[in-house]
C-alpha positions as CSV (number, residue, x, y, z in Angstrom):
1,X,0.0,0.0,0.0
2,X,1.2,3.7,-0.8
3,X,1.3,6.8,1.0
4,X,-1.2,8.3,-0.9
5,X,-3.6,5.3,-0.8
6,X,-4.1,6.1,3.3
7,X,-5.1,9.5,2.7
8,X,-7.1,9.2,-0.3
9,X,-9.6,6.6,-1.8
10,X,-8.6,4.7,-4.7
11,X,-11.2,3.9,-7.4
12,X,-9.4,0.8,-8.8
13,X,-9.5,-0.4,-5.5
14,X,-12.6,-0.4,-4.4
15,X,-13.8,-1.8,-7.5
16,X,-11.2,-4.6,-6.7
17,X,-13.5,-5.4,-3.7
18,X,-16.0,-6.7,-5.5
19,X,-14.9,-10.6,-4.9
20,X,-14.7,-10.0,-1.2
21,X,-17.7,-8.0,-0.6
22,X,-20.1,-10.6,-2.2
23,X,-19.1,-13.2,0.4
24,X,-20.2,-11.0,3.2
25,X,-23.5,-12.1,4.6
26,X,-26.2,-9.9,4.7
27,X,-29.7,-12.0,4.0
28,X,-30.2,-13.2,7.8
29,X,-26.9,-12.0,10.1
30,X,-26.1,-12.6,13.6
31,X,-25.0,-9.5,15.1
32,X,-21.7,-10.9,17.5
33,X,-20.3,-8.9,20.2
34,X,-21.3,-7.2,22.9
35,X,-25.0,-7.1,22.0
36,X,-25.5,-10.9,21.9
37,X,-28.7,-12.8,21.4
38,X,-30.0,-9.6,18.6
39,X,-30.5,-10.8,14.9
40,X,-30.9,-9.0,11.7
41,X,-34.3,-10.5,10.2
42,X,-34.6,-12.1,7.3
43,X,-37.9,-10.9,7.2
44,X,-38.2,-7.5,8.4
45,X,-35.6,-6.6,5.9
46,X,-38.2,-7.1,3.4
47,X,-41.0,-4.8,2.6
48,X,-45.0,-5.7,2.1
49,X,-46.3,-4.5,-1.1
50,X,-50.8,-4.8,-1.0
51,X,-51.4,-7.5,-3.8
52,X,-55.3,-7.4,-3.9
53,X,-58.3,-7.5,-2.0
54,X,-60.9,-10.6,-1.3
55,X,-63.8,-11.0,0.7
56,X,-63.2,-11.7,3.8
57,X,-62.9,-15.2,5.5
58,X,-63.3,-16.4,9.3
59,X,-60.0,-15.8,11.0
60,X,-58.6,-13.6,8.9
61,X,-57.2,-10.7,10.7
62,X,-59.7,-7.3,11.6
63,X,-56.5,-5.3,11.3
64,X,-55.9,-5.9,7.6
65,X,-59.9,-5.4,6.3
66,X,-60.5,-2.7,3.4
67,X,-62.6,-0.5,4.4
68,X,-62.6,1.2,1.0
69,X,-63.8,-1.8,-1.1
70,X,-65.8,-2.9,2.2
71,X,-67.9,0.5,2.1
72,X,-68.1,0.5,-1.2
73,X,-69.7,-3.5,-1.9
74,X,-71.6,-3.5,1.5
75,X,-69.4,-6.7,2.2
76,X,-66.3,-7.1,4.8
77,X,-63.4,-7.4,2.3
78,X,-59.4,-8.6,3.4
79,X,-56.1,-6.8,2.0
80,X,-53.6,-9.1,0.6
81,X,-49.9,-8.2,0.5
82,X,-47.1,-9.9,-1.0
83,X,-43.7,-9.7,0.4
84,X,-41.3,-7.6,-1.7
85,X,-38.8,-9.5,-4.0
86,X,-35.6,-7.1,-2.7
87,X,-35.1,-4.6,0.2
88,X,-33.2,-1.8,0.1
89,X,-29.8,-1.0,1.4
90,X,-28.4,2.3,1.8
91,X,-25.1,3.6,3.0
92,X,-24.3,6.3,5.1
93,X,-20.9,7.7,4.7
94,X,-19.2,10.5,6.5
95,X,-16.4,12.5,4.8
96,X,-16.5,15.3,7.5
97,X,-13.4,17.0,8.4
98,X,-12.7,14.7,11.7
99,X,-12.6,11.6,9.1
100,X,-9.4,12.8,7.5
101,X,-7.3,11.8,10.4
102,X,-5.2,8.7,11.3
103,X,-1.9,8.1,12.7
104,X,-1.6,4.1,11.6
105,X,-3.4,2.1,9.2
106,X,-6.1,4.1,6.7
107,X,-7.5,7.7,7.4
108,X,-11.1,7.1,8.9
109,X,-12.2,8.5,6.0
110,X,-10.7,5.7,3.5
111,X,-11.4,3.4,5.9
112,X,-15.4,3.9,5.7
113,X,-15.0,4.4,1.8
114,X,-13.5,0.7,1.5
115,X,-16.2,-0.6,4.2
116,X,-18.9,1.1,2.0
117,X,-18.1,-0.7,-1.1
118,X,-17.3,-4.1,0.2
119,X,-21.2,-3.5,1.6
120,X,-22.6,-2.3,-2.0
121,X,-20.8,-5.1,-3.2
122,X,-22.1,-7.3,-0.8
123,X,-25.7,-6.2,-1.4
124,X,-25.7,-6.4,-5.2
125,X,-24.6,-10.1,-5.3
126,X,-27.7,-10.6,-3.1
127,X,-30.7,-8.9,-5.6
128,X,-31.0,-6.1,-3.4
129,X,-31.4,-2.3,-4.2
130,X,-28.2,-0.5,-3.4
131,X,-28.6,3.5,-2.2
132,X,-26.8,5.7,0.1
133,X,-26.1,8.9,1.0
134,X,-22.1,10.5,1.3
135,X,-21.4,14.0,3.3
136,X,-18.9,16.3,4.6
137,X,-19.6,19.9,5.6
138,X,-19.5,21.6,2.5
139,X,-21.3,19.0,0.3
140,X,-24.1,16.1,0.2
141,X,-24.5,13.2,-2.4
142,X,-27.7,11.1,-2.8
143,X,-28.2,8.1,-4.5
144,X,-31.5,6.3,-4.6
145,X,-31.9,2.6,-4.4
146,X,-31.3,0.7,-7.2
147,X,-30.6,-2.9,-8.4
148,X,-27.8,-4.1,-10.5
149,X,-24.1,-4.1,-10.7
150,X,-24.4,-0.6,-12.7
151,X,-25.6,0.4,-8.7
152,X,-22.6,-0.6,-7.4
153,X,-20.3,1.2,-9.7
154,X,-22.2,4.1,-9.5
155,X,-21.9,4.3,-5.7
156,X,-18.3,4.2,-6.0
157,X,-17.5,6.4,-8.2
158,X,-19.3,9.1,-6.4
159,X,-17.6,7.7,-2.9
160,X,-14.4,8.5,-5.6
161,X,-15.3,11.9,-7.2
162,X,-17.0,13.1,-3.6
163,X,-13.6,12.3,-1.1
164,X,-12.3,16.2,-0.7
165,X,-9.3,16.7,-2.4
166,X,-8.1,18.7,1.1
167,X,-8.9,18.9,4.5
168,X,-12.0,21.1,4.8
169,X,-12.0,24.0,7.7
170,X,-15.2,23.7,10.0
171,X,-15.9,24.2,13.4
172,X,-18.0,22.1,15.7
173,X,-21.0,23.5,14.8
174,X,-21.1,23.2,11.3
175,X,-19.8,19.6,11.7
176,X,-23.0,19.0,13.7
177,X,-25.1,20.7,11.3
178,X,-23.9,18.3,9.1
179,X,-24.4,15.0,10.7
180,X,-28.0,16.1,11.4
181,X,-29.0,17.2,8.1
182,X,-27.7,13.9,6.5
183,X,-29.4,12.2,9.0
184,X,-32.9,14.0,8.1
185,X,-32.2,13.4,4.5
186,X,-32.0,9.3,5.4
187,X,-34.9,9.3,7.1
188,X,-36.8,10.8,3.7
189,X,-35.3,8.3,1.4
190,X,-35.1,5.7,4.0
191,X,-38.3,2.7,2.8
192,X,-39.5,0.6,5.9
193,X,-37.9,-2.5,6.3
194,X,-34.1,-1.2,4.5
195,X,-31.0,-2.3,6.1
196,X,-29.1,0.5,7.0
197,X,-25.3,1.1,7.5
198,X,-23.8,4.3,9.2
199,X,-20.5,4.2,8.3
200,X,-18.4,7.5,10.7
201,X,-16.9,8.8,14.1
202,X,-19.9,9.7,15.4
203,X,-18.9,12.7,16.2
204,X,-21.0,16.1,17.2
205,X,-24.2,14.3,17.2
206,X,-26.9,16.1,19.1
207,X,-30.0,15.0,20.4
208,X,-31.2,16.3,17.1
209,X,-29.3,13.7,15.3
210,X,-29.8,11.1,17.9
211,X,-34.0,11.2,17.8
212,X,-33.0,10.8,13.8
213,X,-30.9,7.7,14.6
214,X,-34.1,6.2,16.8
215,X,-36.6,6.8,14.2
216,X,-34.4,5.1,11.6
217,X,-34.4,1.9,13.7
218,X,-38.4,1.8,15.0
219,X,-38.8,0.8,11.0
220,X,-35.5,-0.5,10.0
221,X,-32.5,-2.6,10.6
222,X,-29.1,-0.4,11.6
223,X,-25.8,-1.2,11.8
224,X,-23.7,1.5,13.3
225,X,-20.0,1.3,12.5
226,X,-17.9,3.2,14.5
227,X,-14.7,4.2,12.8
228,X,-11.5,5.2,15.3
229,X,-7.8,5.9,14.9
230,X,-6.2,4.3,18.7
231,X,-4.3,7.7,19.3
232,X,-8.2,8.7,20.1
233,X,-8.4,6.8,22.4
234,X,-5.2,6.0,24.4
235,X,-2.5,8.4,23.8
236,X,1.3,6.9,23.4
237,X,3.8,6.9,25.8
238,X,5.6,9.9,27.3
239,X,7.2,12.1,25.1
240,X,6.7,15.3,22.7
241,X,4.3,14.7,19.7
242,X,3.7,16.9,16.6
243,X,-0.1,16.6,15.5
244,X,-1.5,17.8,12.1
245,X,-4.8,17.5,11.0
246,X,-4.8,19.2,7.7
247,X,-5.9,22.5,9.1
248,X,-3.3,23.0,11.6
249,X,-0.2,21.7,13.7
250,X,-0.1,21.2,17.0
251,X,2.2,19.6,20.0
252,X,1.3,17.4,22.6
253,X,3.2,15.9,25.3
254,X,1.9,13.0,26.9
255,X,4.1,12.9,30.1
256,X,1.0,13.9,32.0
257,X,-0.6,11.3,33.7
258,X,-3.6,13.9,34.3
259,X,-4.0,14.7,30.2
260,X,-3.6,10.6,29.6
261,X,-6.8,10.0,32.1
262,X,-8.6,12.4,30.6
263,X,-8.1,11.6,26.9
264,X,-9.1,8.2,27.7
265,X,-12.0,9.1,29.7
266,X,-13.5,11.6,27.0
267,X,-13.1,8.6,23.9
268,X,-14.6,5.9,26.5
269,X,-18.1,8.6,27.1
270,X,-18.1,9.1,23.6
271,X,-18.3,5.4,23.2
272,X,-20.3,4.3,26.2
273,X,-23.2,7.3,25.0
274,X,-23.2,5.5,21.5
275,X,-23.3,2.1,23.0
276,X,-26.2,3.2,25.1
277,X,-28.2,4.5,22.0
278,X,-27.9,1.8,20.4
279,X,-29.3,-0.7,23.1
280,X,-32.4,1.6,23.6
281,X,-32.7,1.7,19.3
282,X,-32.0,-1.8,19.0
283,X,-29.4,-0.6,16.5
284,X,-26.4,-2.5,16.0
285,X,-22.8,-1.6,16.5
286,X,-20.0,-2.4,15.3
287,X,-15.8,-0.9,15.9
288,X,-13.3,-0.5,13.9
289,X,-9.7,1.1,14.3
290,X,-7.8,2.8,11.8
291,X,-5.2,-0.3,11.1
292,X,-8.1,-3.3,11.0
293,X,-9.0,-4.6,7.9
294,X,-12.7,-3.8,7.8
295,X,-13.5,-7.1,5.3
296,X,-12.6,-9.1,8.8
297,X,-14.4,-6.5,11.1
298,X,-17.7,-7.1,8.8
299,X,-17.1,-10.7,8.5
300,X,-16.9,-11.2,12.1
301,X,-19.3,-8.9,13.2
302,X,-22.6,-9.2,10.9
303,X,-21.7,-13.2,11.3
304,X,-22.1,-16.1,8.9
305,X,-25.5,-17.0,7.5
306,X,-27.7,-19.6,10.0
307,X,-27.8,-22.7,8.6
């Protein structure tokens, strides 16, 4: 691997993930981890379409009457639905400015952009629609579900052409602004009964965002992926460290035992806060570091299909 393909996303690359991405399971998925015992549905990942209506039977249930026919005949008439032939998937992918950071392995930002694919990959060898939305501070890319490998390709190219060609200057704020308006832009294009993948550091999410993120998961399966660099959580031993994050240079020295505890006590609230979300949603979450290869962290945390 070269220099420039930590910083920056490769298009050959992820198209070279095709292979590996269409092993990973995503039709019915055991979530492993922390949150044991929760499943990804076969089931609830697929939609109901209304097929037709009939008159109604004994037993069948009051809930699913049509009262539109049933006004209109003067007889009790049943809805039908049939169970939709694909789901959608979409992809939620953060390029903001705190993405373009690592100090081993793959910036967080590459790192998601490689995850993404071997997911659209994953999700076009199974017949299922492939959508997703990618977003930094300054710009917002939407794609809407589709089928087909043509779906694929054209979700990486724009994970290509939208990776900023330099580190964008923002402020908290308008990294928050940011989270939450791509979140409210999901939620519109977001079907009931999609599988959903947030792909990011998580961070600057308000309780704005995180009422978005609980909505999302009353009608779909998530998978929160939480992308980290280990320096942001655990600084390195003592010593005199130059920092640059695109924007600007700084020094740290890590011989205080008072900065070390609370370094490692702001990632761990971080984390713990996300955790927490996620067992009230019923989303699932999944970590990975900066220097992990994120086919494995999939692999081993969406599980092998039940037999």
């Amino acid at each position: 691997m070269t220099g420039i393909d930590r910083v920056q996303v490769n298009h050959s690359t992820l198209i070279g993930l095709q292979k590996a991405g269409a092993s990973l399971p995503l039709k019915a998925v055991k979530i492993l981890g922390r949150m044991t015992g929760n499943y990804l549905s076969r089931f609830k990942g697929r939609g109901m379409e209304f097929d037709e209506a009939r008159p109604y039977q004994p037993g069948d249930d009051a809930r699913n009457l049509d009262w539109r026919v049933t006004a209109r005949t003067g007889k009790p008439f049943t809805k039908l639905f049939r169970e939709e032939r694909e789901r959608s998937i979409l992809l939620w992918v953060d390029y903001r400015a705190p993405m373009h950071f690592a100090t081993r392995g793959l910036f967080k930002s590459v790192l998601a952009a490689k995850a993404a694919a071997l997911l659209a990959w994953s999700a076009i060898q199974q017949g299922d629609r492939l959508g997703g939305l990618i977003f930094s501070e300054s710009d917002h890319f939407e794609l809407r579900p589709q089928q087909g490998k043509h779906a694929a390709l054209n979700f990486i190219r724009k994970l290509t052409d939208a990776f900023p060609q330099s580190a964008t200057k923002s402020d908290g704020n308008t990294q928050q602004e940011a989270a939450k308006h791509a979140l409210a832009r999901l939620r519109r294009v977001a079907r009931p009964g999609s599988l959903l993948f947030l792909l990011s550091d998580f961070r600057s999410l308000d309780e704005t965002a995180e009422a978005h993120l609980i909505h999302l998961a009353r009608h779909n399966d998530v998978v929160l992926i939480l992308i980290y660099d280990q320096l942001e959580k655990e600084l390195p031993p003592s010593g005199s460290y130059r920092l640059n994050n695109g924007q600007r240079t700084i020094t740290i020295d890590t011989g205080s035992r008072t900065l070390k505890k609370t370094h490692t006590e702001r990632f761990h609230t971080h984390e713990a806060k996300l955790r927490n979300l996620c067992q009230r949603a019923g989303i699932h979450m999944l970590s990975c570091t900066t220097d992990q290869d994120p086919y494995t962290v999939l692999q081993e945390g969406l599980g092998r299909r039940r037999r």
